[in-house]
N, C-alpha and C positions, 0 to 999 in steps of 0.2 A: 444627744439623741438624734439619728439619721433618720430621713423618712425618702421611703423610693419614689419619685415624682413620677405621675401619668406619662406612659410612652407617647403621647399625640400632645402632650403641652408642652411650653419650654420650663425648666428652672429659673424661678426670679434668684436673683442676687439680693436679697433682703440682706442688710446688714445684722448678722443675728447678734447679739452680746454671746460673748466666749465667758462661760460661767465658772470662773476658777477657785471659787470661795474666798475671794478676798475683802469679804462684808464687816461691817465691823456689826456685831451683836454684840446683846446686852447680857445675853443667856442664852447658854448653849444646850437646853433642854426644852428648848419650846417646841420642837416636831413631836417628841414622846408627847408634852402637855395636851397638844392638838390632836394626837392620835388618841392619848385616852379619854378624851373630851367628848370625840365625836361617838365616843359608843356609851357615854351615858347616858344618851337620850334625853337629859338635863333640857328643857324649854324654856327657863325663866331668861328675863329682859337683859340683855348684853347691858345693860348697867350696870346689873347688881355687881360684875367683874371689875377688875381692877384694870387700869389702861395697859400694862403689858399684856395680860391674858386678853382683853379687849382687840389688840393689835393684832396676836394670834390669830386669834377668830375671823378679823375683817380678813386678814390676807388670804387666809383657806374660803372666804367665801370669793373673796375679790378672783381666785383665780377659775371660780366654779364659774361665777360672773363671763370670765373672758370667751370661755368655749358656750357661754349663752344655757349653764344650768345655775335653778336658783340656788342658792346658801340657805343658812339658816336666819342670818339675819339682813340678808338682802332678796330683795323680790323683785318679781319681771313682768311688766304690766304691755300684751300687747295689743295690739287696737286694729282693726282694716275697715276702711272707708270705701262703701264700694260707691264710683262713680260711673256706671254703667254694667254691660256686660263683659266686658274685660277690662276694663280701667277698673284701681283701685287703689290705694293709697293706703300701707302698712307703714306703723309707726311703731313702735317701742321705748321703755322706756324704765329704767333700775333705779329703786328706793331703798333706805338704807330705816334699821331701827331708829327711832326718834329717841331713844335713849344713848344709842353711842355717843362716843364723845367725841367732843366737835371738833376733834382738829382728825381723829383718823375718819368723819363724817366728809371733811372736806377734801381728804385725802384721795376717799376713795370716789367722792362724785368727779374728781378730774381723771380718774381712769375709765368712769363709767362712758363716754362717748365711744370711747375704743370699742368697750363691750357693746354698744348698740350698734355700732358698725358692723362688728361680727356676725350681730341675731340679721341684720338687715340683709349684708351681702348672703348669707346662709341659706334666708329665705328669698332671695332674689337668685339664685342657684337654683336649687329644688323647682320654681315657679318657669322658670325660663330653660328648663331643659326637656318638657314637653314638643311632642312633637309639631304642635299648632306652632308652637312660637317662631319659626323659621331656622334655618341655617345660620343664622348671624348672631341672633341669638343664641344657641347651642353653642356655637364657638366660644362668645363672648362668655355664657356659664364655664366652660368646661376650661377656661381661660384664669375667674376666678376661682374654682375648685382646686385649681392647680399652688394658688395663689394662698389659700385659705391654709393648705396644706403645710405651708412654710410656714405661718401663722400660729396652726396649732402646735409645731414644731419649737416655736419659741415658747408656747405657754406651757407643753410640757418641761424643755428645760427649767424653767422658773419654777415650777410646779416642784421637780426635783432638786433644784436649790434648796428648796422651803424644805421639803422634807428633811434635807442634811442640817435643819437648823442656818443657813447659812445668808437669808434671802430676809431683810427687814421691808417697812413699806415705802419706807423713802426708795429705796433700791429697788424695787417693783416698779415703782413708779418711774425713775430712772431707765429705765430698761427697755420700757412701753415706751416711749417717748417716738424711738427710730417708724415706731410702726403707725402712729396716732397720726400725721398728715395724708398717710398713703390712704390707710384706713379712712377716714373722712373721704378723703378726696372721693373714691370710690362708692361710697354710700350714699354721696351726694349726686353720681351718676345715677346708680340704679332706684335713689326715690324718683329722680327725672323719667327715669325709663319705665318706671311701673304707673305713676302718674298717668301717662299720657300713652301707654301702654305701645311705645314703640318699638319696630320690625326691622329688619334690613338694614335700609340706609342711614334710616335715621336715628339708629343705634351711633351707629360710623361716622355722625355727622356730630352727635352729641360728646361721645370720647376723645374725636377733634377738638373739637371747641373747649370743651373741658380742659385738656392739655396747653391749648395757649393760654387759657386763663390762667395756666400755674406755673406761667413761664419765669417767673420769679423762684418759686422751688425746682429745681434741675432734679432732687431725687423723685419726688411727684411726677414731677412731669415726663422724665425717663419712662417711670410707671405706666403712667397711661398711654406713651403712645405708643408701648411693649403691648399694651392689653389694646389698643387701635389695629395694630399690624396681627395679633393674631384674631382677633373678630372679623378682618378685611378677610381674611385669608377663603371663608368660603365666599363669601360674595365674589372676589376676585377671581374663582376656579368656575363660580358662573360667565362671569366675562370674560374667560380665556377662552371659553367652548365656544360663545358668540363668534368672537371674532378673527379665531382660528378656524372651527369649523361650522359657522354658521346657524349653531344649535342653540337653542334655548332649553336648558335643563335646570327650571326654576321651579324645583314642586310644592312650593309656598309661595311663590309670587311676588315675590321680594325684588326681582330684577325690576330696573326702569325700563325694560322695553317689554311695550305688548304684543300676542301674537293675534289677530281676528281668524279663526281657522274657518271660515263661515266664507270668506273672501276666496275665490277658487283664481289660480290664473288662468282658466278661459274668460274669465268673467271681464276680460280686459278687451275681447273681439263684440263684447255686445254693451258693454256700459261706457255709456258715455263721459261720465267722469272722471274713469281710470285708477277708482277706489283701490284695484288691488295693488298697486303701485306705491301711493301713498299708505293705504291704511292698512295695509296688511299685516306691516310690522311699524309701530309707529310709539315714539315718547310716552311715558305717562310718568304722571308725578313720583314724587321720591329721586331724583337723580342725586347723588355724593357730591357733595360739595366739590370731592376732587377730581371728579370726571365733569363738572356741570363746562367746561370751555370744550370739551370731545364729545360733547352724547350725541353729537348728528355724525360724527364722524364714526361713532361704534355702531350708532344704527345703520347705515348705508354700507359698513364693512360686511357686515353681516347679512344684511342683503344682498349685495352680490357673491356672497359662496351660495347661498340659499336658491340664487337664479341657476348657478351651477350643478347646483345640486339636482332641481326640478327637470335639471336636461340632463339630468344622468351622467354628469361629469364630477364623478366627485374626486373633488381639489382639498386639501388641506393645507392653510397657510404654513410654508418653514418655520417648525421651533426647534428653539436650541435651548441649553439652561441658561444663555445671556438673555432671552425672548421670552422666559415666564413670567406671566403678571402676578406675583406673588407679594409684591412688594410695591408701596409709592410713596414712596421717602421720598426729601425735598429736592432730590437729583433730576425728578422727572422721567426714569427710567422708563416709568411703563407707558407715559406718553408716547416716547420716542417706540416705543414697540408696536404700540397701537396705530400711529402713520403708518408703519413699516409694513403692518398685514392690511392698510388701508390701500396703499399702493398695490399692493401684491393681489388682494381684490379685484381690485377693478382694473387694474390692468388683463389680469388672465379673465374676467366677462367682455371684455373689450375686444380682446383677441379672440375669442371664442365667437364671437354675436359679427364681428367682422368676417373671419378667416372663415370659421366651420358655417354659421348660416347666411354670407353673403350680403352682411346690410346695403351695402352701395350698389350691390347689383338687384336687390330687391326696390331700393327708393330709384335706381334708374330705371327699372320696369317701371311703376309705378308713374313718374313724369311721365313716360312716351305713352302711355293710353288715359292718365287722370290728366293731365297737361299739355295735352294731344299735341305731344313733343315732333312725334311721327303720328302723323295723320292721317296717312294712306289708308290704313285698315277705316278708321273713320267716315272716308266718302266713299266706298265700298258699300260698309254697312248701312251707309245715308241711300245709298240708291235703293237697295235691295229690300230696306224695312222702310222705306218710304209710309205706305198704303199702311201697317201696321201705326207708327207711329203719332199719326194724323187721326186716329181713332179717338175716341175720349174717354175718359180713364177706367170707367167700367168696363169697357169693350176689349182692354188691351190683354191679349196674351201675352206674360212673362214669359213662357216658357216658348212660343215663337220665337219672342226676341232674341231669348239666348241662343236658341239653336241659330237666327239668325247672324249673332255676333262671332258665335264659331265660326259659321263658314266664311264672313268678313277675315279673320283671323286668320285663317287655315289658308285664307287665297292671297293673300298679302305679305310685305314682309316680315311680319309679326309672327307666322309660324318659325321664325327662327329664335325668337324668343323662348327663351326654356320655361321662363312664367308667364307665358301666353294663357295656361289652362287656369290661372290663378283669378284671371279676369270674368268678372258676372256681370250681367243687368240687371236692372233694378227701379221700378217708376216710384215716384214715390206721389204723397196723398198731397202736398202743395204744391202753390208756385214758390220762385225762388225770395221772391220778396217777403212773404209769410213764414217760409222756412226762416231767414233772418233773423226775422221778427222775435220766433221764439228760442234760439240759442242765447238767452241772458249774459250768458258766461262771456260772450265775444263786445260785448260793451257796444255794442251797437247803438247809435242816438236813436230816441224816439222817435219813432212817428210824430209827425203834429196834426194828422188828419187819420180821426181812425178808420174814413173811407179805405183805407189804404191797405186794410187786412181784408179787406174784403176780397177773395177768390173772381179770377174773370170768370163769366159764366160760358162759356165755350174752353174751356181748358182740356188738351188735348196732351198725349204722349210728348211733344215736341218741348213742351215745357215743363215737362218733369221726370224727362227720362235722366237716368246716370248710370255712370257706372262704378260697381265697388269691385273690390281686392280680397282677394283669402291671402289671409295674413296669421301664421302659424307663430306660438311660443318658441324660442324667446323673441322674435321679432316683434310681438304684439307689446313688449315694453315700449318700444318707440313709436309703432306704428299703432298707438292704438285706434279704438273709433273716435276716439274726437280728432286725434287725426288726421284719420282715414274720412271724416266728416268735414273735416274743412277743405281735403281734398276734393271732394266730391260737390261744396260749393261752387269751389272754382271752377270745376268740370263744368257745370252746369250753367255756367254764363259764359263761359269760351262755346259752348256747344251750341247755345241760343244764336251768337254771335256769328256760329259757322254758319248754322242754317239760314241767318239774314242774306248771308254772304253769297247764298249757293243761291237762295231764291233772285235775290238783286243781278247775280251774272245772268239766270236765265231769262230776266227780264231784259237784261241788256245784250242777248244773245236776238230776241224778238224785234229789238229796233233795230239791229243790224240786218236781220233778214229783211225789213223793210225799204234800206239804204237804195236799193233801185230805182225807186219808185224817188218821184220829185218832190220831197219834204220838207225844202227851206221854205221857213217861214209858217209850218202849217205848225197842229198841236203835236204830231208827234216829233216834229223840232224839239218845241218844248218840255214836252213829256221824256227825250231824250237825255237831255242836258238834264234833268230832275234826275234822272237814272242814274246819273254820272255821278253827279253830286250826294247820292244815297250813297254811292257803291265807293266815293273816296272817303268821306265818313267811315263807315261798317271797314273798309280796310285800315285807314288812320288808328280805330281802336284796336284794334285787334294787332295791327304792329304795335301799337304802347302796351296793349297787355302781354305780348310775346317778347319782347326785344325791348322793350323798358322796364320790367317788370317780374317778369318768371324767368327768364335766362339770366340775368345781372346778381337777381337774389338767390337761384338755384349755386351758380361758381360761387358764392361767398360762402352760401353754406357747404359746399362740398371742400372747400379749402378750410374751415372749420375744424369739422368732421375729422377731416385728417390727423390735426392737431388735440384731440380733443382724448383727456385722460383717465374718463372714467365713460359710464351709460348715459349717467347724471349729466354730463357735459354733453352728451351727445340729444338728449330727448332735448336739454332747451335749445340747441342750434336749432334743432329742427323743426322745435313747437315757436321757435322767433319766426323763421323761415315763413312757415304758413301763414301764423298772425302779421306780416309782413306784406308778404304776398295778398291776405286777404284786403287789407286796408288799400294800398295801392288800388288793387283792381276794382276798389269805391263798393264794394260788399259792406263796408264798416261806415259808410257813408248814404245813406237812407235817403237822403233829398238828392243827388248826384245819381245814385243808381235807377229812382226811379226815374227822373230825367230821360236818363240812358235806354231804359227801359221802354219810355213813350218813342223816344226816336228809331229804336229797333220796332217796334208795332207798326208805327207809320208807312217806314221801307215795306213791311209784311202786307199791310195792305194794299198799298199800291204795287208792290210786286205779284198780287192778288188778280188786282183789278188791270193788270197792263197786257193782259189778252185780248180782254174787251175793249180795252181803250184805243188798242191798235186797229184790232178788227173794225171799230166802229168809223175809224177813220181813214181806212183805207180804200173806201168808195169814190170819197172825196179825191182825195190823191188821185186815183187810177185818171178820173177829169180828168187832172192836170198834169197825165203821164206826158204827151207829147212836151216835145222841146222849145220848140217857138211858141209865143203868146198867142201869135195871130192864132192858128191854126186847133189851139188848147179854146180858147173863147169861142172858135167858130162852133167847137164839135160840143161846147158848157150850149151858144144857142139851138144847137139841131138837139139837143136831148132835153133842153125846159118845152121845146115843142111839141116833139114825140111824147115824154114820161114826164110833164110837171109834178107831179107827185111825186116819185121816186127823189127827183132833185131837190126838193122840201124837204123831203125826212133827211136825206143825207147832210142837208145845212143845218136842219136845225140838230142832228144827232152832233155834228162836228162843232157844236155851238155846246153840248154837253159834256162831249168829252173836254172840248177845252177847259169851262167849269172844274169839270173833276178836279186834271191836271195843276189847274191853278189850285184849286182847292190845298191837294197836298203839297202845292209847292211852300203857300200860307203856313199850313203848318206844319210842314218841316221844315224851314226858315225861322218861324216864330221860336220852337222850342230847340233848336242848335243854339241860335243868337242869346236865346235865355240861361246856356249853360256861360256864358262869358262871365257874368257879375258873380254866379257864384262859384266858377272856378277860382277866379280873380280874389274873392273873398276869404277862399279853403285855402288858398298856393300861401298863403302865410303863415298858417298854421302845420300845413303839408305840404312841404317844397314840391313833390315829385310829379302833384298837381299841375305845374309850370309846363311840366313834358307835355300831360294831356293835352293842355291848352295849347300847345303848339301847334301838335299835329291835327286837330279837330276844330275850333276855332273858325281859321280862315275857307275850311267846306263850303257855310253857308253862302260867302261872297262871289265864290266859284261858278260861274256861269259858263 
C-alpha cells in the first residue's frame, strides 16, 4: 500500500518490510475467527479464550494500539501536566488485560513504546502547528507529519498481512523493530520540546544535539539530522533575507537579531551615545549553536544593506543557487556565503559613504574650522565679534554671532569651501573644565579638589564659545555627536589658547611702541621680557598641540581610512583619532590641564593690566628720555623744584607698577616651574608628555 507524501516535505526512506506472506502460521483461518469475533460484541475477560484465539485478539488490538486507538483489550491512559501557561508535559501510556497470558502480555508491552511514540509525536504535531508556535516549529510538525505518514503506511501493511491470515505476533513484532529506535528517538525530542515549550532556535539546537548523541546508530541519526535540515529550512529563509537584503521578516520572533524601531537615525546628530548605531539592531538571546562563531558578522551584514537602504539605495547582495542558505552541513557552506554578502556589504556602504557623500572631504572641512587647521577666517571673526564675545553669557546673542561668523566666512578663504554653510555657533552653559568633568564616558581622572567644579564668576563668551557642524545621514554614523563633541572640546582649548595669543602680541605690540623712549633697566624692561616669556610659552603650546599632536595623528588616521574595509573600520580609526588627540592635548589629564589653564589666566591678566602698567610708567621714562646722564639729572633737579609732587607720585606709582610686574613674574615662574615634576611624573606613563616638556619647560628660565 502507497501513500502520496506532502508536496512541501521530503520522502523518508524508512526501511519498510516487503510483506510477501512468507509467515509460518499455525492456522490459516484466524482473519475470518477475528472478523467474526469482533461483531459479537462478546465482553468477557480474554482469559476465558484459549492462547491462539488470545494471540488473535492481542494482534487486532496491538495494531489498533500503533495508530494510538484503543482495542478491546488494551487501554490508553493519557496525562498533561501543565507547568505554566504554555509549558506542559504529555505523557501516555498502554495496559493490557491482567488476565492475558503472560508471554503474549510481554509480547505486546515491548511493542507498546512504539505505540506511545506514535500517540506522542501525533500529539506534538497537532500542538506545534499553531500559529503562535513559530516558523520552526511548523516546519519541524509538518516535517514529522510527513514522517508519521510513512509510519502509518507500514501499520497498514501489517494490518493487511493479518487480515490475509498471514502475520503472527512474533512477526509483528519483527517488523516494528526498523521503526522503534527512530520512533523513540523522536519522542524523546518532542517531550524535550513541549517541556520546556521551545521556539526557533532552540528547536534547532535540541535535533542537533540530539543527532550527535545518536552517533552510534547511523539510521537514527540520518533521521534526525534529515528532520534538523528541514526544520532549519524556515529559520534559514529568515537569515537569507537579513543578510541578502537587509530585512528582518520574523513574525514570531524567532530570529536572534532585534530590531528597536523607537531608535530614529536622526537620533544619532542629537544623542550623545550613538544608540542608533549600536542598539538599533542588536544580539538577543537564542543564537543556533551554528551560527553562535558569525552572529556579529550576520548582524553588521545586515546593517550595512539597511544603511543603504535608509539612503535610498537599494542594493541586494548577488545570489546564485550556489549562495542559498538553505543548507549547513558540516562543509560550512553557508559560512562561506555569509563572508561573502559580508564583504559585498560593507564594501558597497564604504563606497557609497566615501564616493557619493564625500567622507574625507567632509572630516577635512571639519579639521580646518573644528582644528583651526586654516585659521584665517578665525582672526577675522576674532576682530569683528570681539565686543560680542566679551559679554557674559546671559547677554550674548547667538544669533549675532552667526551672522557674525558668516561674514568671517564669506570674507576669507573659507567661502571657497563648499561646506562652509555647514559651520554654526554655539556658546555653551560651561567652562571647558566642567564640561570634562562631566563626559564620564572619556575616563577622565578625578578631580581631587571639588573646588574645581566650581564656574569662575566672571565667565564670559570667550570661554565658552565653539563651534559645531551640520552633519547629515549617512555621515552622522561616523561623525556622530559624541564625535562632533570631542571635536568641539578640542575647538575650545586651541581657541582659548588663540585668544591668549592674540591678547600677549597686543601686549607685546604696546612695549614696542614704547622702545623710543630709554627703558633699560626701568620696569617696562622688565615687564617686557615677562611679555616674551608669556608669549614663548602660549606659542611653544600651541606648536605641540598643532604639529605634535593633531597634524601627526590627523595623516595616520587618514592613511587608515584609506585602507579600511567596512564603516566599522572606519568609525573606530576615527573614534581612536579623537580619544588620541583628546589625551595628548591634556583634556584627559585633569591636573595638567588645570595647570595649563592657571598659566593662560595669568598671561590674560597681565595682558589686561599692561596698558596701565605701561602708561603708569612712562612718566618716569619721559625724565630720563634725554641721552646723557648729566643733562637727564639736571632736568630730574629743575622739576622736584618746580613740581615735587608730581615727581612723588610718578616714583612711588613706578614703585607699583614694578610690584605688579614682579608679582606676575612670581607667578608665572612659580606655576610653569610646577608643571616640571608633573610632566616628568606623566611622560612615563605618556611618552608624548616628553614633547610638551621640551618645548615649554625651559620658558620659565628664559629671561
Amino acid at each position: 500500500m502507497e501513500t502520496t507524501p506532502c508536496p512541501t516535505t521530503p520522502r523518508w526512506n524508512v526501511d519498510r518490510p516487503f510483506l510477501t506472506g512468507r509467515f509460518h502460521q499455525e492456522t490459516k483461518g484466524t482473519s475470518r475467527f477475528a472478523d467474526s469475533f469482533s461483531n459479537t460484541g462478546d465482553e468477557k475477560a480474554i482469559g476465558c479464550y484459549d492462547v491462539g484465539v488470545q494471540e488473535v485478539i492481542v494482534m487486532d488490538d496491538v495494531l489498533c494500539a500503533l495508530v494510538g486507538i484503543e482495542g478491546r483489550y488494551i487501554s490508553i491512559k493519557r496525562r498533561v501536566h501543565t507547568q505554566g501557561n504554555d509549558n506542559y508535559d504529555f505523557s501516555v501510556s498502554f495496559q493490557v488485560d491482567a488476565s492475558m497470558d503472560l508471554a503474549l502480555q510481554e509480547m505486546a508491552k515491548r511493542i507498546f513504546p512504539l505505540c506511545e511514540s506514535f500517540v506522542l509525536i501525533e500529539q506534538f504535531v497537532e500542538s506545534r502547528s499553531q500559529f503562535k508556535t513559530g516558523l520552526v516549529n511548523h516546519a519541524f510538525a509538518a516535517t514529522l507529519r510527513a514522517f508519521l505518514l510513512d509510519y502509518e503506511a507500514m501499520v497498514a501493511q501489517l494490518e493487511h498481512q493479518f487480515r490475509l491470515g498471514r502475520l503472527s505476533v512474533q512477526g509483528l513484532w519483527f517488523y516494528c523493530q526498523p521503526m522503534m529506535a527512530s520512533m523513540q528517538a523522536l519522542s524523546t525530542v518532542i517531550l524535550k520540546a513541549s517541556a520546556n515549550n521551545f521556539v526557533g532556535s532552540a528547536v534547532l539546537d535540541l535535533l542537533q544535539s540530539q543527532a550527535k548523541a545518536m552517533a552510534g546508530d547511523n539510521t537514527v541519526r540520518s533521521l534526525l539530522e534529515k528532520m534538523t535540515q528541514c526544520a532549519s529550512n524556515a529559520y534559514l529563509g529568515i537569515l537569507e533575507r537579513w543578510v541578502y537584503e537587509g530585512v528582518i521578516d520574523d513574525p514570531y520572533g524567532e530570529f536572534f537579531i532585534a530590531e528597536n524601531k523607537s531608535l530614529q537615525k536622526e537620533s544619532l546628530t542629537r544623542d550623545y551615545d550613538a544608540k542608533y548605531w549600536r542598539q538599533r539592531y542588536s544580539l538577543k538571546d537564542g543564537i543556533p549553536s551554528f551560527l553562535a562563531n558569525i552572529a556579529g558578522t550576520i548582524l553588521t551584514t545586515g546593517k550595512y544593506l539597511n544603511v543603504m537602504r535608509e539612503c535610498g539605495h537599494n542594493v541586494q547582495a548577488p545570489t546564485s543557487e550556489n549562495s542559498k542558505l538553505m543548507s549547513f552541513g558540516s562543509n560550512h557552506h553557508y559560512m562561506e556565503c555569509i563572508k561573502v554578502a559580508y564583504d559585498f556589504a560593507g564594501g558597497e556602504l564604504l563606497n557609497l559613504i566615501k564616493e557619493k557623500y564625500d567622507l574625507m572631504g567632509k572630516l577635512l572641512s571639519i579639521k580646518h574650522y573644528l582644528l583651526l587647521d586654516q585659521g584665517d577666517f578665525l582672526v577675522h571673526f576674532m576682530d569683528i565679534a570681539r565686543e560680542e564675545l566679551t559679554k557674559k553669557l546671559d547677554e550674548i546673542n547667538e544669533e549675532k554671532l552667526q551672522s557674525l561668523l558668516d561674514l568671517a566666512l564669506r570674507s576669507t578663504t573659507a567661502a571657497a569651501d563648499p561646506c562652509h554653510e555647514d559651520l554654526t555657533c554655539c556658546v555653551e552653559r560651561s567652562s571647558l573644565l566642567k564640561r570634562m568633568a562631566t563626559l564620564k564616558d572619556l575616563e577622565v581622572r578625578s578631580f581631587s579638589d571639588s573646588n574645581d567644579m566650581e564656574e569662575p564668576v566672571s565667565i564670559t563668551g570667550l570661554e565658552t564659545f565653539s563651534l559645531s557642524y551640520k552633519v547629515r545621514w549617512p555621515l552622522s554614523i561616523v561623525i556622530s555627536k559624541k564625535a562632533l563633541t570631542k571635536y568641539q572640546l578640542i575647538f575650545r582649548f586651541l581657541f582659548r589658547c588663540k585668544h591668549v595669543e592674540r591678547q600677549l602680541c597686543g601686549a607685546w605690540q604696546v612695549h614696542q611702541g614704547v622702545r623710543a623712549f630709554n627703558i633699560s633697566g626701568t620696569a617696562i624692561s622688565r615687564s617686557s621680557l615677562l611679555c616674551r616669556s608669556m608669549l614663548k610659552f602660549i606659542s611653544s603650546l600651541l606648536h605641540y598641540l598643532t604639529f605634535e599632536v593633531l597634524e601627526p595623528n590627523w595623516h595616520a588616521m587618514h592613511n587608515r581610512l584609506q585602507t579600511a574595509k567596512s564603516i566599522d573600520e572606519v568609525i573606530q580609526h576615527h573614534d581612536f583619532f579623537l580619544d588620541k588627540c583628546l589625551r595628548e592635548c591634556l583634556l584627559l589629564l585633569p591636573e595638567l590641564l588645570k595647570k595649563v589653564e592657571k598659566l593662560k589666566s595669568l598671561c590674560l591678566q597681565y595682558a589686561a593690566a599692561t596698558q596701565w602698567l605701561i602708561s603708569s610708567s612712562i612718566d618716569i621714562t619721559k625724565l630720563e628720555e634725554p641721552s646723557n646722564s648729566s643733562s637727564a639729572s639736571q632736568k630730574l633737579k629743575q622739576l622736584r623744584l618746580k613740581n615735587p609732587s608730581r615727581v612723588q607720585k610718578a616714583i612711588t606709582r613706578d614703585a607699583a607698577v614694578t610690584d605688579s610686574i614682579l608679582k606676575f613674574e612670581r607667578e608665572f615662574n612659580a606655576e610653569l616651574q610646577s608643571l616640571g615634576p608633573i610632566l616628568s611624573t606623566s611622560s612615563q606613563a605618556e611618552p608624548y608628555l616628553t614633547h610638551l616638556a621640551q618645548w615649554i619647560l625651559g620658558v620659565g628660565s628664559d629671561k
